[in-house]
MIFIVEX-927330 format. One record per residue: residue number from 0; residue in three letters; x, y, z of N, C-alpha, C, O in turn. Coordinates in pm, whole numbers. Example, Ala and Ser with C-alpha at 12.3 -4.5 7.8 and 13.67 -1.06 7.14 Angstrom:
<nodes>
0;ALA;1319;-569;780;1230;-450;780;1320;-330;780;1424;-332;846 .
1;SER;1285;-225;708;1367;-106;714;1290;3;787;1341;114;804 .
</nodes>
This chain:
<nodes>
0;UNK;13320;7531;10286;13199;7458;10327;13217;7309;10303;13267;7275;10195 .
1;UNK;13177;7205;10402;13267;7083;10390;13076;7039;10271;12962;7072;10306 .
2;UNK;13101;6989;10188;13028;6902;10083;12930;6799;10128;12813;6793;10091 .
3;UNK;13000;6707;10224;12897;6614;10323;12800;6667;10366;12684;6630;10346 .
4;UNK;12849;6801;10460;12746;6850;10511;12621;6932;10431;12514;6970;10480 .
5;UNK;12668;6946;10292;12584;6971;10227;12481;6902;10144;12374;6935;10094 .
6;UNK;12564;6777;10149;12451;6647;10059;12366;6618;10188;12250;6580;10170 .
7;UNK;12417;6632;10327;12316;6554;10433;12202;6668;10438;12085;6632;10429 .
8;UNK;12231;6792;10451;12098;6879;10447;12041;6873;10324;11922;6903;10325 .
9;UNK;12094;6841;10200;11942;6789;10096;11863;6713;10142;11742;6724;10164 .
10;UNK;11990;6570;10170;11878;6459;10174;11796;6505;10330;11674;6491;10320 .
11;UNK;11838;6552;10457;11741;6594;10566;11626;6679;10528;11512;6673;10574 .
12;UNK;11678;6766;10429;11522;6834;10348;11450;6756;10287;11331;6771;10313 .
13;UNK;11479;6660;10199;11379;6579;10086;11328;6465;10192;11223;6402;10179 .
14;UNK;11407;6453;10284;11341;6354;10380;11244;6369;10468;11167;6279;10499 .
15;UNK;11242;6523;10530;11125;6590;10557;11004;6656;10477;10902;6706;10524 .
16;UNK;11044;6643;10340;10919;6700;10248;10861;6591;10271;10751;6592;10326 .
17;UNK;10924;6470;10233;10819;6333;10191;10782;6316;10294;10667;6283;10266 .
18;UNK;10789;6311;10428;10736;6318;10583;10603;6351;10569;10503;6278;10575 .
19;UNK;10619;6543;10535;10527;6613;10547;10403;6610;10423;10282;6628;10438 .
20;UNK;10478;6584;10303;10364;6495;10232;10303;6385;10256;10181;6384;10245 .
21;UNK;10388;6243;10302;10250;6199;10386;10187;6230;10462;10080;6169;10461 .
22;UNK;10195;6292;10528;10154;6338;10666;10036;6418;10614;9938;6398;10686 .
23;UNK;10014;6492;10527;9925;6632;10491;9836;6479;10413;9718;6472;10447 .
24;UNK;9876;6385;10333;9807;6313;10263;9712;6209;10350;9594;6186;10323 .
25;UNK;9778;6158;10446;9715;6111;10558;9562;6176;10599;9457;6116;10579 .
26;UNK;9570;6298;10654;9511;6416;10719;9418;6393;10567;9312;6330;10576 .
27;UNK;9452;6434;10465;9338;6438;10378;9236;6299;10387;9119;6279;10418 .
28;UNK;9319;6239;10354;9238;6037;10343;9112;6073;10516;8989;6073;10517 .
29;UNK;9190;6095;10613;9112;6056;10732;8990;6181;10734;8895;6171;10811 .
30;UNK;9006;6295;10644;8919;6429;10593;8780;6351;10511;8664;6360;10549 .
31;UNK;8813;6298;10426;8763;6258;10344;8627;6101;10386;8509;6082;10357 .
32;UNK;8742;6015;10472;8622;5925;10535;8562;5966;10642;8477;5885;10679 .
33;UNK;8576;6121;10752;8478;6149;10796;8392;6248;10759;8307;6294;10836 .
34;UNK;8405;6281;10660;8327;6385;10575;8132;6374;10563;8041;6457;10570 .
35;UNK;8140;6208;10538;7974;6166;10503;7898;6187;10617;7785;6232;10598 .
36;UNK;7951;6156;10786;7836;6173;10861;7862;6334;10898;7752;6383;10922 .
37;UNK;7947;6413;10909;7985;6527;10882;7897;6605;10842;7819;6677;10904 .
38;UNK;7914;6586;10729;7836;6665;10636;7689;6704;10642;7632;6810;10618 .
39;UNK;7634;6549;10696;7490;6572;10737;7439;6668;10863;7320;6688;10887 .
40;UNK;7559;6730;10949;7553;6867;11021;7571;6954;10940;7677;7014;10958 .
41;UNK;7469;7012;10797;7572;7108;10706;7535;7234;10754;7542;7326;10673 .
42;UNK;7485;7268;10910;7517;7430;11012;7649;7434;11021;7710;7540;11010 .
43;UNK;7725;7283;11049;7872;7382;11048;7943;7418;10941;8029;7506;10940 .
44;UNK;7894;7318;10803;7954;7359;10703;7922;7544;10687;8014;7624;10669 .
45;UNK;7797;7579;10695;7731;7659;10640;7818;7807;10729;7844;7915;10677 .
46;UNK;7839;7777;10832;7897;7847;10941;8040;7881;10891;8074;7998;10872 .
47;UNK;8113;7789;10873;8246;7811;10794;8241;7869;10640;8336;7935;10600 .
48;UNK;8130;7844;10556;8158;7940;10416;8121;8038;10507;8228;8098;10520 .
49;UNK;8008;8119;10609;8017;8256;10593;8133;8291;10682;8136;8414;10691 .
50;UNK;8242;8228;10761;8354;8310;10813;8419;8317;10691;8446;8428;10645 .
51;UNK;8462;8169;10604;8600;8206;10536;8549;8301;10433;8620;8396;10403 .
52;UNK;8430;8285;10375;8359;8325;10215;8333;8490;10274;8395;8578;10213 .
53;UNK;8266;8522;10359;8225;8659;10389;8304;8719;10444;8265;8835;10430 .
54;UNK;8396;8721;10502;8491;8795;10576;8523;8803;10484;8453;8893;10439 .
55;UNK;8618;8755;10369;8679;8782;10246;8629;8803;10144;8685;8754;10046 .
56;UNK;8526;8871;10126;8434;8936;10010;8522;9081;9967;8570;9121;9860 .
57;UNK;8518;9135;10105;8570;9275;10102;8679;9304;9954;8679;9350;9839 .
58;UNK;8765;9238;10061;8928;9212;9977;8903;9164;9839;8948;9219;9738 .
59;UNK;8829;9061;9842;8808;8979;9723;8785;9104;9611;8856;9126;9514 .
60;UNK;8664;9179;9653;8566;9238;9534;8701;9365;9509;8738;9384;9393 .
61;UNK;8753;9428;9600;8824;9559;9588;8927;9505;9493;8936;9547;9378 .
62;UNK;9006;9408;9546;9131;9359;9454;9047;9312;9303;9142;9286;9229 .
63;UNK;8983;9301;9263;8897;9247;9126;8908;9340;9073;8975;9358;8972 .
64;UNK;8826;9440;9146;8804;9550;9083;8919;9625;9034;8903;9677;8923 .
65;UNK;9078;9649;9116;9152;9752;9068;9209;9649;8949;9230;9693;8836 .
66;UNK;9236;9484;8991;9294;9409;8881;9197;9462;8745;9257;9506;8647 .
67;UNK;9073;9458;8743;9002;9480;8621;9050;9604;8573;9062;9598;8450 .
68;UNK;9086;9731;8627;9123;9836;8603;9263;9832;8566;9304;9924;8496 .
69;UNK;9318;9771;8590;9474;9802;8523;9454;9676;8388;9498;9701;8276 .
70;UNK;9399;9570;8412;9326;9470;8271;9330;9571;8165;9410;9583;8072 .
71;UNK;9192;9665;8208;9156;9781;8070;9256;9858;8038;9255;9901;7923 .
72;UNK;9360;9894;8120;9459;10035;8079;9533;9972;8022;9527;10004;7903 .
73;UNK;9624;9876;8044;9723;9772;7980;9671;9661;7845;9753;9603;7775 .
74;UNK;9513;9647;7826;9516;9602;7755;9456;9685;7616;9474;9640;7503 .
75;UNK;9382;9809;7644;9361;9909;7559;9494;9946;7495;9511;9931;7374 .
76;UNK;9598;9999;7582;9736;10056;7510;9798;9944;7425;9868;9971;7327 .
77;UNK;9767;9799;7471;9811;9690;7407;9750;9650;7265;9833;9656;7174 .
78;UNK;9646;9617;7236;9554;9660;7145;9566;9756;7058;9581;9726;6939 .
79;UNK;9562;9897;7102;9556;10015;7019;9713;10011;6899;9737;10084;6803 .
80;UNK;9772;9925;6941;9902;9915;6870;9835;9843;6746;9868;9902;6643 .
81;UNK;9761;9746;6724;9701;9653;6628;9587;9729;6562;9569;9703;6443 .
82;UNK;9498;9829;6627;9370;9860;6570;9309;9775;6619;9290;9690;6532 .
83;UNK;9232;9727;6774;9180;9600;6788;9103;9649;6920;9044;9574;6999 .
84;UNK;9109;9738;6925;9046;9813;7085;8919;9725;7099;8902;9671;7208 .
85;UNK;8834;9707;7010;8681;9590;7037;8723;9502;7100;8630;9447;7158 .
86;UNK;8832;9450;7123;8866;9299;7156;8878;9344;7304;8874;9242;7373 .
87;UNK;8888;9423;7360;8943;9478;7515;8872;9392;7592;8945;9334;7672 .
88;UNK;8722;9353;7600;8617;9315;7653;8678;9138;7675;8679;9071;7778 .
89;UNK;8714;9112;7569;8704;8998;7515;8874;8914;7597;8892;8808;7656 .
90;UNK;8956;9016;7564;9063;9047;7641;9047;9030;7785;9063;8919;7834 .
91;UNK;9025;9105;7838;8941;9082;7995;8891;9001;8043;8931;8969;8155 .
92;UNK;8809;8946;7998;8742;8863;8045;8769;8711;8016;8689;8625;8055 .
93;UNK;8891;8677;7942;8980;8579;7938;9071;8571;8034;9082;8473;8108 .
94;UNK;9146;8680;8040;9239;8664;8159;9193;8648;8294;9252;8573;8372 .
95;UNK;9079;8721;8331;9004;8689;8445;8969;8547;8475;9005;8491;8579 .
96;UNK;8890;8484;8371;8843;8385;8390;8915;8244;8387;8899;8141;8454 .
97;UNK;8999;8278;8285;9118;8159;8316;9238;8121;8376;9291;8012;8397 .
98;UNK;9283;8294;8409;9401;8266;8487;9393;8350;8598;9369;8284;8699 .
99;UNK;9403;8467;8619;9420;8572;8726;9271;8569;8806;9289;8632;8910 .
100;UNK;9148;8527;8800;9005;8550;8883;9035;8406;8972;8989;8412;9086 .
101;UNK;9113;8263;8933;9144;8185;9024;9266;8175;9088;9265;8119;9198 .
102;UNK;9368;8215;9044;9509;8220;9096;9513;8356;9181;9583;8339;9281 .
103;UNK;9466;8468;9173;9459;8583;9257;9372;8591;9369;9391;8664;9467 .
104;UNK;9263;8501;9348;9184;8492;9439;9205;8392;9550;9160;8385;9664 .
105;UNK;9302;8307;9468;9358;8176;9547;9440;8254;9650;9422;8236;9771 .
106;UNK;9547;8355;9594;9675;8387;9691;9619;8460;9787;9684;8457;9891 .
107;UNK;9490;8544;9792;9449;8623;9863;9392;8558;9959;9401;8589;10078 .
108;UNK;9312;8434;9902;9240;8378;10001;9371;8264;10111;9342;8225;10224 .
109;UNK;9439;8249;10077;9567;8182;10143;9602;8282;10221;9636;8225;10324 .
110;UNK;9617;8403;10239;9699;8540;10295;9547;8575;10405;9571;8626;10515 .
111;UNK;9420;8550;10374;9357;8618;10469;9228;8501;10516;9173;8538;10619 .
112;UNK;9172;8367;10457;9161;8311;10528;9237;8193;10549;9196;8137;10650 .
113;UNK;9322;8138;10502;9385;8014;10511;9462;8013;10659;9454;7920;10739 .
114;UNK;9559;8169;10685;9587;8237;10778;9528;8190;10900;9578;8126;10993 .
115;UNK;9436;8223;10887;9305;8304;11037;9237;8084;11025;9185;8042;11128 .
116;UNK;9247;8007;10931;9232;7873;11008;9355;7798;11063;9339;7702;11138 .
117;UNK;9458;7833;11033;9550;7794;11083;9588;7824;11221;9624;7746;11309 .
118;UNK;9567;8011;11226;9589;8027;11384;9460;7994;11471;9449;8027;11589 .
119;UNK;9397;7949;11423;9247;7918;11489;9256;7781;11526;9198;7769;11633 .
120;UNK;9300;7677;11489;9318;7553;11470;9409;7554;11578;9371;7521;11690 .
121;UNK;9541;7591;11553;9696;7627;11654;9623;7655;11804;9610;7577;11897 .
122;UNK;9588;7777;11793;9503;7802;11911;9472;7747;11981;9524;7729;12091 .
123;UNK;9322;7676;11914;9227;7529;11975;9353;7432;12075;9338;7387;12189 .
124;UNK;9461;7423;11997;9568;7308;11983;9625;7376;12125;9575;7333;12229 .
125;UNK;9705;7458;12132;9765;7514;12233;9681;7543;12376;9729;7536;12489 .
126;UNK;9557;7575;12345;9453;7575;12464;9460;7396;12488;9479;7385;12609 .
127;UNK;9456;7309;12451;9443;7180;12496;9275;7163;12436;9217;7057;12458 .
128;UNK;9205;7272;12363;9077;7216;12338;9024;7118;12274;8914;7065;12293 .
129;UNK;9151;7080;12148;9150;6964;12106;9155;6844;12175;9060;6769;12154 .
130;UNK;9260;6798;12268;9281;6726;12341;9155;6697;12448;9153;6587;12502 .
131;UNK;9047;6797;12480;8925;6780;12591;8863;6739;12490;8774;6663;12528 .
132;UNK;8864;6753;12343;8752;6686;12292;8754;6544;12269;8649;6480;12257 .
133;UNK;8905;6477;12261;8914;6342;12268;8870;6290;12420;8788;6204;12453 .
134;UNK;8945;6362;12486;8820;6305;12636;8740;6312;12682;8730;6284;12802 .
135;UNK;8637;6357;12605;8471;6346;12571;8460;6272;12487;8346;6290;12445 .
136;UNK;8523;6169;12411;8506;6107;12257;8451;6155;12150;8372;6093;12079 .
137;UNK;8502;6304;12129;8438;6404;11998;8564;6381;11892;8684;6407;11906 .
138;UNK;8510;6338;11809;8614;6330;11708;8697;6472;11693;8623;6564;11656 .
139;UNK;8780;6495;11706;8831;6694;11673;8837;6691;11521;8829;6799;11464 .
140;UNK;8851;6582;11450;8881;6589;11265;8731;6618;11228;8682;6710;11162 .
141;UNK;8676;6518;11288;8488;6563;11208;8421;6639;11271;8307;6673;11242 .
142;UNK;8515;6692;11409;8443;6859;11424;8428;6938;11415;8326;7006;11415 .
143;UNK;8575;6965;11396;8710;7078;11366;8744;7072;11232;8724;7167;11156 .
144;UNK;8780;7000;11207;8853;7029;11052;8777;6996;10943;8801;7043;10832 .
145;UNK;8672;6907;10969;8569;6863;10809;8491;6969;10783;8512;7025;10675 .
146;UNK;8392;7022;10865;8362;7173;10829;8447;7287;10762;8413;7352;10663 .
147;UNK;8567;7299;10837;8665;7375;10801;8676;7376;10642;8646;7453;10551 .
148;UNK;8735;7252;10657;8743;7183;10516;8695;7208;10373;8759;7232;10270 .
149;UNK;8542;7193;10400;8417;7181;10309;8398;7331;10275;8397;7382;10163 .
150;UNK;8382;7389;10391;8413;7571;10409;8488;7636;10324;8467;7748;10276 .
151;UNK;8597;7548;10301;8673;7645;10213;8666;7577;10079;8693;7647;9982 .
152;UNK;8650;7513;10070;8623;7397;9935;8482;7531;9819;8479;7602;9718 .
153;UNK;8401;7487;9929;8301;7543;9868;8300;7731;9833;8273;7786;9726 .
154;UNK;8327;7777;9927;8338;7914;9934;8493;7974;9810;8496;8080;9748 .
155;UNK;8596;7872;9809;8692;7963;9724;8642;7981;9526;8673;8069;9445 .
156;UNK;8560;7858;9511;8524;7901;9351;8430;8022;9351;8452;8102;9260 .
157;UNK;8295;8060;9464;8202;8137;9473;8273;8284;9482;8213;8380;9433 .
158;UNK;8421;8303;9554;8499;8405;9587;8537;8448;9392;8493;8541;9324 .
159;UNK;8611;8360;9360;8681;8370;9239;8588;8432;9122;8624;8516;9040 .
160;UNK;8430;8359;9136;8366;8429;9061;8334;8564;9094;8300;8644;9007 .
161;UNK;8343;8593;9212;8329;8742;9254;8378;8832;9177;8336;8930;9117 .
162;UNK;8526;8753;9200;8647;8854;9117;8705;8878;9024;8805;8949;9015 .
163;UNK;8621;8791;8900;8650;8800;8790;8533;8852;8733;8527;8863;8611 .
164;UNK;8413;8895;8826;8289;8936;8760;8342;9108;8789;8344;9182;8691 .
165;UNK;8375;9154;8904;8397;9300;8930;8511;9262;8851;8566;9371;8868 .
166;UNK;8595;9197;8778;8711;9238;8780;8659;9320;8625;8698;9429;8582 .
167;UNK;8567;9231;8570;8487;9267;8453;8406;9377;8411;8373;9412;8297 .
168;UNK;8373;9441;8557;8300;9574;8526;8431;9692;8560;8432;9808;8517 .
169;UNK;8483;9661;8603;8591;9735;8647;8721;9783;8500;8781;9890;8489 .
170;UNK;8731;9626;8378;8720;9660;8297;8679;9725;8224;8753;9795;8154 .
171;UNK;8519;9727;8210;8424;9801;8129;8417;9966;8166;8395;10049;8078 .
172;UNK;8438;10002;8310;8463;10096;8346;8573;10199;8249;8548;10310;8203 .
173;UNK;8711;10112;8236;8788;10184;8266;8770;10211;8073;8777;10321;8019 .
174;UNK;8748;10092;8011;8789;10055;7845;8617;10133;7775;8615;10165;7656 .
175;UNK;8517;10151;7842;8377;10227;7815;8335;10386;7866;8305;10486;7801 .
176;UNK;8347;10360;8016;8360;10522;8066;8469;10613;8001;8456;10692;7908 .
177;UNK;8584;10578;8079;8640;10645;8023;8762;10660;7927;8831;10761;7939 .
178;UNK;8788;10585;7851;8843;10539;7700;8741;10582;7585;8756;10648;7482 .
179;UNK;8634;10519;7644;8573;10553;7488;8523;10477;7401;8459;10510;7301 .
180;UNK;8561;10336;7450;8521;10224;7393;8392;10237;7342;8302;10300;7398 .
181;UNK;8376;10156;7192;8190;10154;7203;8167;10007;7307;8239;9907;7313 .
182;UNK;8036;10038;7383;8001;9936;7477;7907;9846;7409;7831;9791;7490 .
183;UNK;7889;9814;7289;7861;9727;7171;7916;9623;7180;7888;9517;7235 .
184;UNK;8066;9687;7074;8164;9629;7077;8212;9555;7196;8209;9433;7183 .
185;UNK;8249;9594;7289;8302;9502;7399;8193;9407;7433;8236;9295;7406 .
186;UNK;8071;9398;7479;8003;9300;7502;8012;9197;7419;8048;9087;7462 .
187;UNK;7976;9218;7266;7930;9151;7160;8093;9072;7169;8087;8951;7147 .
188;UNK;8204;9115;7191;8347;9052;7146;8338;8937;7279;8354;8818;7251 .
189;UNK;8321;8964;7377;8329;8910;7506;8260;8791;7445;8325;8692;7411 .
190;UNK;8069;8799;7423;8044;8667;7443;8045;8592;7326;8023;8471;7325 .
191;UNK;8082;8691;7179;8184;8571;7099;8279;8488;7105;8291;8387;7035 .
192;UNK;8392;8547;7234;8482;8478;7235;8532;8413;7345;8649;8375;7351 .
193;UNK;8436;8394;7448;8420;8325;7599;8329;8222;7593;8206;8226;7602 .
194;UNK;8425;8101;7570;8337;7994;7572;8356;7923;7723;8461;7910;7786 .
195;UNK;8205;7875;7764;8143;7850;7866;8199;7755;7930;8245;7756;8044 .
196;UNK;8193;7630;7811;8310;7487;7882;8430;7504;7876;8480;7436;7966 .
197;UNK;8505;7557;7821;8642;7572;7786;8701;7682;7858;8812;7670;7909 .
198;UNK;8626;7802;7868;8738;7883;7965;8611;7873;8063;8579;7757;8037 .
199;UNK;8530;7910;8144;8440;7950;8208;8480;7832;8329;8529;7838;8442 .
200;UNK;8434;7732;8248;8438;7589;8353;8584;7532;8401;8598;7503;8520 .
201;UNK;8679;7518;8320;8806;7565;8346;8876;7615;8466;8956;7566;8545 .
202;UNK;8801;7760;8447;8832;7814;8545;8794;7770;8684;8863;7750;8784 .
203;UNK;8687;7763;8666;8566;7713;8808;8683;7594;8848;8728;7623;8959 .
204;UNK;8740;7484;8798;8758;7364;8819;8895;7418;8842;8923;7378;8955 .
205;UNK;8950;7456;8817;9091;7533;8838;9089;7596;9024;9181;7581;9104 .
206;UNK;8924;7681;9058;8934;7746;9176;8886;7668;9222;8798;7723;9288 .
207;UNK;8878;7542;9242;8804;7425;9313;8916;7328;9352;8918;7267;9459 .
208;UNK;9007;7320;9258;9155;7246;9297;9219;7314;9419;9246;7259;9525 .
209;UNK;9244;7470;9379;9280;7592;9504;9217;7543;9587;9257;7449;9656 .
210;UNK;9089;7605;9597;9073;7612;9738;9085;7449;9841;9104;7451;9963 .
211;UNK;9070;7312;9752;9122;7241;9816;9274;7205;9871;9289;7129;9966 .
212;UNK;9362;7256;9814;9479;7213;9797;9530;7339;9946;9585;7290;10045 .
213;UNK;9502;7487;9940;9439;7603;10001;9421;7560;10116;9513;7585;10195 .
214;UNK;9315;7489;10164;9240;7457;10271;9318;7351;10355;9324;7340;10477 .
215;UNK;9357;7301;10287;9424;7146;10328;9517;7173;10404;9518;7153;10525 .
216;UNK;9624;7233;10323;9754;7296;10356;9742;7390;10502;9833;7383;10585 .
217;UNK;9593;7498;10533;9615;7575;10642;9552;7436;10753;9589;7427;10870 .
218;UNK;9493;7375;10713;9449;7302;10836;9540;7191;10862;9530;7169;10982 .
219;UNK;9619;7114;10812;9767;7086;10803;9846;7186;10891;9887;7127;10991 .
220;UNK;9872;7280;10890;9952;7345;10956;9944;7381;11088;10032;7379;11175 .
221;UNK;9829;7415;11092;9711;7444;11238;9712;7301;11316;9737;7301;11436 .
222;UNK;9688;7195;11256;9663;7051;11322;9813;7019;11374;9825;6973;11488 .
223;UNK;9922;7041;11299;10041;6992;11328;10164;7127;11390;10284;7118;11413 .
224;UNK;10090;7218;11399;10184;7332;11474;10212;7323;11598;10116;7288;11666 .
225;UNK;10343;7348;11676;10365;7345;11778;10268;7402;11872;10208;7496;11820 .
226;UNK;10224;7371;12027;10118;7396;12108;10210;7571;12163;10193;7608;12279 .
227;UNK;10282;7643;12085;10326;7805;12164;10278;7890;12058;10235;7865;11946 .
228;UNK;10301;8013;12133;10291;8144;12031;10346;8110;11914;10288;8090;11807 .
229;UNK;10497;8101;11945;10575;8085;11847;10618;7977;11755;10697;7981;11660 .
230;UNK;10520;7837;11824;10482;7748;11642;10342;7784;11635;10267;7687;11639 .
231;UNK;10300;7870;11628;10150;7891;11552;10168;7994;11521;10065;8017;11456 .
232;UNK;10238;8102;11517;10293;8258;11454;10375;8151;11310;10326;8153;11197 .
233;UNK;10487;8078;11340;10548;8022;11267;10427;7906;11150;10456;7882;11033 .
234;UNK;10354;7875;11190;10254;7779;11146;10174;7864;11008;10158;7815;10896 .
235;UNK;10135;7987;11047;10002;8086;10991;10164;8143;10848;10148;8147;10726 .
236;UNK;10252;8164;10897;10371;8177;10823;10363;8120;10683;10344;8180;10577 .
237;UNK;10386;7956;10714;10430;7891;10646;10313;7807;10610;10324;7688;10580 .
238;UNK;10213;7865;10614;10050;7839;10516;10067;7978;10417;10061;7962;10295 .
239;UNK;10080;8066;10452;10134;8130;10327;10215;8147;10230;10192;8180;10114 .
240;UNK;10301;8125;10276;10399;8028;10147;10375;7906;10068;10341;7896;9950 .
241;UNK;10393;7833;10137;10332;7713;10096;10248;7680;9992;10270;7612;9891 .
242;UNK;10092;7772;10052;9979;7759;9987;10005;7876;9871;9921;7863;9782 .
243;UNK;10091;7979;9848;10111;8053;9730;10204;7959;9634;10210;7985;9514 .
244;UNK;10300;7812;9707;10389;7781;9576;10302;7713;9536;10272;7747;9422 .
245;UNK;10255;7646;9565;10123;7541;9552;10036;7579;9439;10009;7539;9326 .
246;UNK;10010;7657;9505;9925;7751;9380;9979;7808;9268;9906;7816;9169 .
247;UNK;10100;7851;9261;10115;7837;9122;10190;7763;9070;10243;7795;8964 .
248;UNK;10216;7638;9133;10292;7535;9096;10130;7446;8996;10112;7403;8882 .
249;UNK;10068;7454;9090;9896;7407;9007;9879;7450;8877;9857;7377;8780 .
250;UNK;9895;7620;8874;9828;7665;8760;9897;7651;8666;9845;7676;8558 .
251;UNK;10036;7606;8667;10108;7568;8525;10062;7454;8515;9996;7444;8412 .
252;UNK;10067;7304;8612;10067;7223;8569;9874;7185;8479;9860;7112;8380 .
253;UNK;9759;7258;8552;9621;7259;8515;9651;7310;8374;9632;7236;8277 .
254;UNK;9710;7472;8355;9714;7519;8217;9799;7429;8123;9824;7461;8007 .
255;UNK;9822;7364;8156;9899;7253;8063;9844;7179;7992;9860;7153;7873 .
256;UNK;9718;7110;8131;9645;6998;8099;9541;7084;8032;9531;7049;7915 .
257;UNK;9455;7186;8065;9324;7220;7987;9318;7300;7852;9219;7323;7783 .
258;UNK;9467;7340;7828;9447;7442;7735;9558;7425;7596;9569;7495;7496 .
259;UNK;9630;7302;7639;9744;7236;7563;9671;7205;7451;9734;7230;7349 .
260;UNK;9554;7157;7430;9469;7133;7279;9404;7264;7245;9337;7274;7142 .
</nodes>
């Protein structure tokens, strides 16, 4: 393998990341200053949480729920090694809330709506509908994508709490029904040891980074995908990737910052 040709495809890769990071950073800045008169249409905001937020309830609540269920089995057997089974509750509802109810909810919501705005966007793009809206003078960013936007902004922390609340009964299920747990104990350990600003809010602010970073990335991809099948098959692709390294490239660097003291 000749060596040249291997230093020129780094630098042609690092030269296209930084491309595509401005480029996605751009798209945000021009997101952001048409957002204010935007916003004051908030039917379309409202329109976009119930596609991205309600269509993905389903998934959301089911995946919570079995995560909460393997939470209790793995963390009961984990526990029972110490004599500490009370803590199960307490157990649970940490991991939910600080790491797995926003990072799981993040990847899911990247896999089933981040997806479905990207090929929706691509679409628009490939029909030329974007393009008729500039020759009507409709902005397509503060039509199309600031709703979008806000849509998912708002709707991915409301998801996350979904799924760390079933993920929580789903716990209690498995560590109270049928374990045996006293259901005393687990409550009383839970809200001794779940503090509100520190993990609770945390978290919230953790699924609020997602779903922006989430959102950005599929409408980025959708805005800048080739006008065929096959760059908007390729587009919806590579919003899932993307938006999964992203995401947990975030949650180390957030758990660093919030939980390092």
């Amino acid at each position: 393998m000749n060596p040249f040709a291997f230093i020129r495809g780094i630098g042609r890769h690092l030269r296209e990341s930084i491309l595509s990071l401005g480029a996605i950073t751009r798209l945000f800045m021009a997101i952001l200053a048409r957002s204010g008169s935007a916003l004051k249409r908030f039917g379309l905001v409202s329109q976009q949480v119930h596609f991205i937020g309600n269509y993905s309830l389903l998934i959301i609540a089911v995946s919570g729920l079995f995560v909460g269920f393997v939470l209790g089995l793995q963390g009961y057997y984990t526990l029972n090694r110490y004599g500490s089974e009370e803590a199960l509750g307490l157990l649970v509802a940490l991991s939910l809330t600080r790491e797995l109810g926003p990072v799981v909810t993040a990847l899911l919501f990247a896999g089933r709506a981040g997806t479905s705005l990207t090929a929706e966007i691509g679409l628009m793009k490939a029909g030329e509908q974007l393009a008729a809206m500039e020759v009507m003078a409709v902005d397509p960013v503060r039509r199309v994508l600031v709703p979008r936007f806000w849509g998912g902004v708002i709707a991915m922390p409301v998801l996350a709490a979904v799924f760390s609340m079933v993920g929580i009964i789903g716990g209690w299920v498995v560590g109270v029904l049928l374990i045996g747990i006293d259901p005393g104990a687990f409550w009383s350990q839970m809200q001794d040891g779940v503090d509100v600003f520190k993990d609770v809010a945390n978290g919230v602010i953790k699924s609020i980074i997602f779903g922006i970073a989430v959102t950005l990335i599929a409408l980025y991809e959708g805005w800048t995908a080739k006008a065929t099948p096959e760059g908007v098959a390729r587009a919806t692709t590579r919003t899932v990737v993307s938006g999964a390294l992203v995401v947990l490239g975030l949650d180390f660097l957030l758990t660093a910052l919030m939980f390092s003291t």
